[in-house]
ROLUM-307716 format. One record per residue: residue number from 1; residue in one letter; x, y, z of N, C-alpha, C in turn. Coordinates in nm, 4 decimals, always signed. Each point is the difference from the previous one (the first is absolute). Layout:
! residues N
+-----+------+----------+----------+----------+----------+----------+----------+----------+----------+----------+
:  nr : rest :     n.px :     n.py :     n.pz :    ca.px :    ca.py :    ca.pz :     c.px :     c.py :     c.pz :
+-----+------+----------+----------+----------+----------+----------+----------+----------+----------+----------+
: NUM :    A :        X :        Y :        Z :        X :        Y :        Z :        X :        Y :        Z :
...
+-----+------+----------+----------+----------+----------+----------+----------+----------+----------+----------+
END
This chain:
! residues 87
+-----+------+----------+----------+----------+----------+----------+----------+----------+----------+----------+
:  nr : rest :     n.px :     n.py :     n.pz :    ca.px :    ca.py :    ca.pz :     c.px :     c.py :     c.pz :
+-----+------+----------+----------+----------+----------+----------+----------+----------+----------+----------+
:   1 :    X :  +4.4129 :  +0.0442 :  -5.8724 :  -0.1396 :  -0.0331 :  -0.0195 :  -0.0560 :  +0.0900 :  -0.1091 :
:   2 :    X :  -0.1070 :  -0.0138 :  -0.0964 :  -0.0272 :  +0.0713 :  -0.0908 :  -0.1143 :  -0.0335 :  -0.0220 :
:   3 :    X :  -0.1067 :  +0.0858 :  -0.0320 :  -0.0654 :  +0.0218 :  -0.0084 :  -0.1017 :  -0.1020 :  -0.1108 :
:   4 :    X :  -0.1536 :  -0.0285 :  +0.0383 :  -0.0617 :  -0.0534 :  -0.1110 :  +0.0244 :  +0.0294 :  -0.1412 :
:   5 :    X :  -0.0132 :  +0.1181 :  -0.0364 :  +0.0337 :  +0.0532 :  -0.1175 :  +0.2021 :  +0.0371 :  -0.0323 :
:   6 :    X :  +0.0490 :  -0.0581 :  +0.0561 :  +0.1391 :  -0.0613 :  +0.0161 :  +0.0701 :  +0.1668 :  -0.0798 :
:   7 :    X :  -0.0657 :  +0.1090 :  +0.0292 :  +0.0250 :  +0.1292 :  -0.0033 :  +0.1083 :  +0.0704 :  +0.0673 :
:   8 :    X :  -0.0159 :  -0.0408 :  +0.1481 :  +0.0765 :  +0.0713 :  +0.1222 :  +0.0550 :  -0.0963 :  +0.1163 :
:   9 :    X :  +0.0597 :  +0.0279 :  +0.0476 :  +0.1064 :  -0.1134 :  +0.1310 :  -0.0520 :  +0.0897 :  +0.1028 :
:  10 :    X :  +0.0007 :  -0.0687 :  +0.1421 :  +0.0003 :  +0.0237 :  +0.1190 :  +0.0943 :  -0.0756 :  +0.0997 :
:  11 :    X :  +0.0728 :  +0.1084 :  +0.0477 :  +0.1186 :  -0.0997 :  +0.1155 :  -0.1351 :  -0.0363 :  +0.1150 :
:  12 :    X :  +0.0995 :  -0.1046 :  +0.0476 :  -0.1287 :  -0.0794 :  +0.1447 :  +0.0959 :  +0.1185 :  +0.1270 :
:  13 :    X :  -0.1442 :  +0.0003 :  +0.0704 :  +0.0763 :  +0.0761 :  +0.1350 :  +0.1148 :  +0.0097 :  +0.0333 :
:  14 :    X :  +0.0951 :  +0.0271 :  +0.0743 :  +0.1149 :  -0.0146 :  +0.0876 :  -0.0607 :  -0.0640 :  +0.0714 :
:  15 :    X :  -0.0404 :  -0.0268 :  +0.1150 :  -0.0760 :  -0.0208 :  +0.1211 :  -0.0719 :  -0.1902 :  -0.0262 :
:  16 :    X :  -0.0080 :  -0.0366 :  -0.1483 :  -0.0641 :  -0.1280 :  -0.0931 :  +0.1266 :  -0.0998 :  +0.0332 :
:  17 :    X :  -0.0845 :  -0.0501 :  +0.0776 :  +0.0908 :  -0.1762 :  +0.0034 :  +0.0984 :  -0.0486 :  -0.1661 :
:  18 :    X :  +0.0717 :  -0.0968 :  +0.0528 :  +0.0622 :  -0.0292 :  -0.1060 :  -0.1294 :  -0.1118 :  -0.1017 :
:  19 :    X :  +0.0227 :  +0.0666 :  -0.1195 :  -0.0683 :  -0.1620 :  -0.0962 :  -0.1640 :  +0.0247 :  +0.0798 :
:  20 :    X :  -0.0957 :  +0.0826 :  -0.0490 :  -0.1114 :  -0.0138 :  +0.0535 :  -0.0743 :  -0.0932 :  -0.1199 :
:  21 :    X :  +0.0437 :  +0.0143 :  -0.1007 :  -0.0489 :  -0.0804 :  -0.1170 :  -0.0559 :  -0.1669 :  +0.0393 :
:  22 :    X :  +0.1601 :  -0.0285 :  +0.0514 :  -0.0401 :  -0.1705 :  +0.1065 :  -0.0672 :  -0.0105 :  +0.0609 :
:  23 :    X :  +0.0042 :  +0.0674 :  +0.1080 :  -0.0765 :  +0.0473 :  +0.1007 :  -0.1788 :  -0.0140 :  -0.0656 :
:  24 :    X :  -0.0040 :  +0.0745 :  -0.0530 :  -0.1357 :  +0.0069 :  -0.0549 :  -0.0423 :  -0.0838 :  -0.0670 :
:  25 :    X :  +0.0822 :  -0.1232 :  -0.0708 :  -0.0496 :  -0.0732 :  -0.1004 :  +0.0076 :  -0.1451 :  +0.0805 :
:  26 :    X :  +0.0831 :  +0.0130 :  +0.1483 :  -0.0169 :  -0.1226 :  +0.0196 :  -0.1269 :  -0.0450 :  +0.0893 :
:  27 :    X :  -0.0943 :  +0.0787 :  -0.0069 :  -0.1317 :  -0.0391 :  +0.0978 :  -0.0613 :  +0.0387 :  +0.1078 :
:  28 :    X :  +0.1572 :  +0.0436 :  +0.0760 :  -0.0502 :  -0.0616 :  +0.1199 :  -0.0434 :  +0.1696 :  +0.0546 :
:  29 :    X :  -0.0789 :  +0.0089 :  +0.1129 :  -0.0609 :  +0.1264 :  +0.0507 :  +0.1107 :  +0.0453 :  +0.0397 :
:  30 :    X :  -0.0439 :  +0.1578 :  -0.0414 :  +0.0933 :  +0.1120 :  +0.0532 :  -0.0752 :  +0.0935 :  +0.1028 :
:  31 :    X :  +0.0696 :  +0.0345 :  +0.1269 :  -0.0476 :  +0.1361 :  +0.0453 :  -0.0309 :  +0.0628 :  -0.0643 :
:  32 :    X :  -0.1608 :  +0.1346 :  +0.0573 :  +0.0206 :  +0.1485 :  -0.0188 :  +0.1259 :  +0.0983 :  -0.0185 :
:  33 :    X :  +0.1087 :  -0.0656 :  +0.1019 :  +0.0876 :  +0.0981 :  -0.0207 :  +0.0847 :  -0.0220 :  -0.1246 :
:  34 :    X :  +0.0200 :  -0.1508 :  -0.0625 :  +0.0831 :  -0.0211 :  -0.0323 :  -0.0866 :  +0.0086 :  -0.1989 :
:  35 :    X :  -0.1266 :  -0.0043 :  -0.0080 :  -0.0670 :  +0.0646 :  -0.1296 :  +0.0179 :  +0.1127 :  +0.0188 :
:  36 :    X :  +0.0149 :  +0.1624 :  +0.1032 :  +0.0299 :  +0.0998 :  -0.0415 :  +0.1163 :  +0.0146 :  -0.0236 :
:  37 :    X :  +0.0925 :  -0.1170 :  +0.0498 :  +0.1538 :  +0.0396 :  -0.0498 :  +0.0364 :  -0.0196 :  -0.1730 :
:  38 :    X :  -0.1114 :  -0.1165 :  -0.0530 :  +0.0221 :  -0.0695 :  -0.0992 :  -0.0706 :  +0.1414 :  -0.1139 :
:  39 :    X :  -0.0784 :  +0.0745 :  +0.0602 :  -0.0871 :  +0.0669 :  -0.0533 :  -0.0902 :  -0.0676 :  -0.0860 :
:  40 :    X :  -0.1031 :  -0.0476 :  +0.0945 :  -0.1170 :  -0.0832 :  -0.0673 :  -0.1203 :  +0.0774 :  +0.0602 :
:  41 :    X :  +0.0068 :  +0.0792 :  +0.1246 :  -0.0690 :  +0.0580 :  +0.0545 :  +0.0324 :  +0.1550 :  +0.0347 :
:  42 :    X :  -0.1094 :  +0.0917 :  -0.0473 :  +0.0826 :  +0.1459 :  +0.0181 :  -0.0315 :  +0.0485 :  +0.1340 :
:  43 :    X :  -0.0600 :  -0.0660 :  +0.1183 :  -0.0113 :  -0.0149 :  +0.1272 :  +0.0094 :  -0.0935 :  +0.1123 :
:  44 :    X :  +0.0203 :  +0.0227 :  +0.0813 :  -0.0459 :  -0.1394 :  +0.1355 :  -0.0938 :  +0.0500 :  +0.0635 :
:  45 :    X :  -0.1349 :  -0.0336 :  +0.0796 :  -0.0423 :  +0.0292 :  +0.0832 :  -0.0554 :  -0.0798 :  +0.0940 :
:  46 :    X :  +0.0670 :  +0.0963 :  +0.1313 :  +0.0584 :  -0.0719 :  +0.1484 :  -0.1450 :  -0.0875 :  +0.0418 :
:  47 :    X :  -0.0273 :  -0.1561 :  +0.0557 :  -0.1028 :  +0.0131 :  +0.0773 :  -0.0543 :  +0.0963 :  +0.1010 :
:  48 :    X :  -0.1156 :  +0.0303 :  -0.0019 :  -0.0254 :  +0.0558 :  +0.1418 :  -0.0275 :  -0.0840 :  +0.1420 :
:  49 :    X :  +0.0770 :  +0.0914 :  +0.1091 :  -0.0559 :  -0.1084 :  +0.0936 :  -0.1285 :  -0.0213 :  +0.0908 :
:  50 :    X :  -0.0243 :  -0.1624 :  -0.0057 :  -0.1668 :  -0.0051 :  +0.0607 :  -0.0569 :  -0.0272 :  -0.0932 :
:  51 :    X :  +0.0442 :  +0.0378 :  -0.1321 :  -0.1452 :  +0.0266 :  -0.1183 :  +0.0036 :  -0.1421 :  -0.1189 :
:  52 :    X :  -0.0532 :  -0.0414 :  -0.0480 :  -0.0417 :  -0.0646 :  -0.0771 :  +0.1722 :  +0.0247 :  -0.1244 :
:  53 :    X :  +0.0631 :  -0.0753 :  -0.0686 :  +0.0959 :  -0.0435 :  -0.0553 :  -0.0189 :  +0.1130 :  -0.1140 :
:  54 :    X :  -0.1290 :  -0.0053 :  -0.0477 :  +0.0136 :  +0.0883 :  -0.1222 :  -0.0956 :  +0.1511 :  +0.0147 :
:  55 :    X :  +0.0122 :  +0.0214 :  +0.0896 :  -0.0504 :  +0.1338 :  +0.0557 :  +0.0322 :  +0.1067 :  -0.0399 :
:  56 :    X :  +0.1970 :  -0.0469 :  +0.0082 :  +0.0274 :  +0.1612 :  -0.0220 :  +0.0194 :  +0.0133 :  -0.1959 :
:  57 :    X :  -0.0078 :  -0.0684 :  -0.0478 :  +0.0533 :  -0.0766 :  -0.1556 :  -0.1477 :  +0.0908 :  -0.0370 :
:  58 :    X :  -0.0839 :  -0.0468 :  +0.0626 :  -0.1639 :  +0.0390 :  -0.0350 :  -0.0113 :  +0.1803 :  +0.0122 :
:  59 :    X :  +0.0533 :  +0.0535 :  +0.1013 :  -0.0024 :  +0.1276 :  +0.0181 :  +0.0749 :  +0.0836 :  -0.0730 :
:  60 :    X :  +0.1364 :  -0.0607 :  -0.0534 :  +0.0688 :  +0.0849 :  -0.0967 :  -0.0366 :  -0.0322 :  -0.1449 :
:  61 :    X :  -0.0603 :  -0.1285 :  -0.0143 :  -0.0687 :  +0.0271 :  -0.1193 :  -0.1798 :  +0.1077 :  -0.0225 :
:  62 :    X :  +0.0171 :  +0.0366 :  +0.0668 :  -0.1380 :  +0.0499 :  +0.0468 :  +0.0525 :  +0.1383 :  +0.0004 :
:  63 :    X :  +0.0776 :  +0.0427 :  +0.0554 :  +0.0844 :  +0.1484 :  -0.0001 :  +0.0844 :  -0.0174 :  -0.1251 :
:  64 :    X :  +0.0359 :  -0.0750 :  -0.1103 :  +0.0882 :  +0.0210 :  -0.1324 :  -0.1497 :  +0.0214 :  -0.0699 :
:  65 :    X :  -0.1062 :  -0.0884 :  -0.0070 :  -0.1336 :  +0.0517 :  -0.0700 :  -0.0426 :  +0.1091 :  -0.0248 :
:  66 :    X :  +0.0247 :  +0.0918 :  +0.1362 :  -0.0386 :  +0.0746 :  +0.0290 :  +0.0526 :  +0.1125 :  -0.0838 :
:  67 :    X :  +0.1450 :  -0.0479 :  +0.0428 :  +0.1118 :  +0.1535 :  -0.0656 :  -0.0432 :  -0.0058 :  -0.1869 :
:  68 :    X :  -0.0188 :  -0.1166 :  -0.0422 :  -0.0253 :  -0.0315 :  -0.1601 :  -0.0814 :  +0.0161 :  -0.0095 :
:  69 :    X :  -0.1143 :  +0.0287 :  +0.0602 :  -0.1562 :  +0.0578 :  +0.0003 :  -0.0114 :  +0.1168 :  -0.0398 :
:  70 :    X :  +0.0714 :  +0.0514 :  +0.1211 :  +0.0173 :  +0.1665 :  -0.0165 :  +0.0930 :  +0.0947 :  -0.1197 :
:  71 :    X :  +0.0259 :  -0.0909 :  -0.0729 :  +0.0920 :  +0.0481 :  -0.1030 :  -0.0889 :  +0.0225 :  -0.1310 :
:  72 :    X :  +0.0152 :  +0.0846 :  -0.0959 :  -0.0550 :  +0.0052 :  -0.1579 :  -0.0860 :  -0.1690 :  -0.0448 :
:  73 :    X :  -0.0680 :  -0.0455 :  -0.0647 :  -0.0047 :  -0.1211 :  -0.0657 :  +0.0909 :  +0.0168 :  -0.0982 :
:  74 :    X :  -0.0146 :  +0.1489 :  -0.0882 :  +0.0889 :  -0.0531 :  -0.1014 :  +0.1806 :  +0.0008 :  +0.0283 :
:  75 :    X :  +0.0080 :  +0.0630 :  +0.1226 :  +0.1660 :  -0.0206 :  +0.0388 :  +0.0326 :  -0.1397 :  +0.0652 :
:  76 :    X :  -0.1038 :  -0.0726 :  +0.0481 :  -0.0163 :  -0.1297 :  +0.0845 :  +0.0385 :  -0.1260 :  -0.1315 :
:  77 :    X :  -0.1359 :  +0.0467 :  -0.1102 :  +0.0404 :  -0.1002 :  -0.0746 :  +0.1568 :  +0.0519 :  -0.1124 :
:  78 :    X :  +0.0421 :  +0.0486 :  +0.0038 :  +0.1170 :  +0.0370 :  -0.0609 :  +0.1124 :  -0.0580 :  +0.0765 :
:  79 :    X :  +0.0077 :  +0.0176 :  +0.1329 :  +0.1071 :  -0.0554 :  +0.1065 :  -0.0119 :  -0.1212 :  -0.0705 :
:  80 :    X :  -0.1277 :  -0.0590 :  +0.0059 :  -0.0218 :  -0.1940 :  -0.0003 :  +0.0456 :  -0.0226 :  -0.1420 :
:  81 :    X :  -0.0539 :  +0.0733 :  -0.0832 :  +0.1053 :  -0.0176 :  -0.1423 :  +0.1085 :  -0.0191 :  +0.0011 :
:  82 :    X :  +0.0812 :  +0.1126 :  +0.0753 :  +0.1689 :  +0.0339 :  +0.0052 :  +0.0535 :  -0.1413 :  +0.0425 :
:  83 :    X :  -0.0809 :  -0.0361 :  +0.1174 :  +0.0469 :  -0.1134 :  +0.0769 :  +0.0335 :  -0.1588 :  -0.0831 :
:  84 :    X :  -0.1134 :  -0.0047 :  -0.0963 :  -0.0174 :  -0.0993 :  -0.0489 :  +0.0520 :  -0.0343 :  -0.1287 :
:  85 :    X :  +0.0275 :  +0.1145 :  -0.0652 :  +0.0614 :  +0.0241 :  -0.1116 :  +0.1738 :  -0.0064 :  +0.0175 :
:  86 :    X :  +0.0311 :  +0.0157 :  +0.0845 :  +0.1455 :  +0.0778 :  +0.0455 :  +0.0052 :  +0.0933 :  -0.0256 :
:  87 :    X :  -0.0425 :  +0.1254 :  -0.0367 :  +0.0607 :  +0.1001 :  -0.0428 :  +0.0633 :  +0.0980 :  +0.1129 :
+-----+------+----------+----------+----------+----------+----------+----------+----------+----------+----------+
END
């Protein structure tokens, strides 16, 4: 796999199904578990039980806000650069 800027390669997990490429291009829904295997998602988070479906989704985005809140602006927006840029 290589990168937008066709710069650098990345091996897929050990742990990555065979052919996620198909997988992904043919439509059809995938598990949570099976997008963190693909690495489409850099988390899962578990329902809670009793609570409303997107409860706990709501609370860890609410606690990641938080942690990026509390950080520099100018180190915050530099991360979001790094991120977006590839570097």
């Amino acid at each position: 796999m290589r990168c937008a800027r066709r710069c650098c390669t990345s091996l897929r997990p050990a742990n990555a199904p065979p052919n996620p490429a198909r997988r992904r291009s043919s439509g059809n829904m995938i598990t949570a578990q099976e997008a963190s295997d693909y690495g489409l998602v850099s988390r899962v988070i578990p329902d809670a039980e009793g609570a409303a479906p997107s409860s706990g989704v709501l609370e860890a985005a609410l606690k990641l806000a938080e942690e990026i809140a509390s950080k520099g602006r100018l180190a915050s927006i530099a991360a979001k650069e790094a991120v977006n840029t590839g570097a």
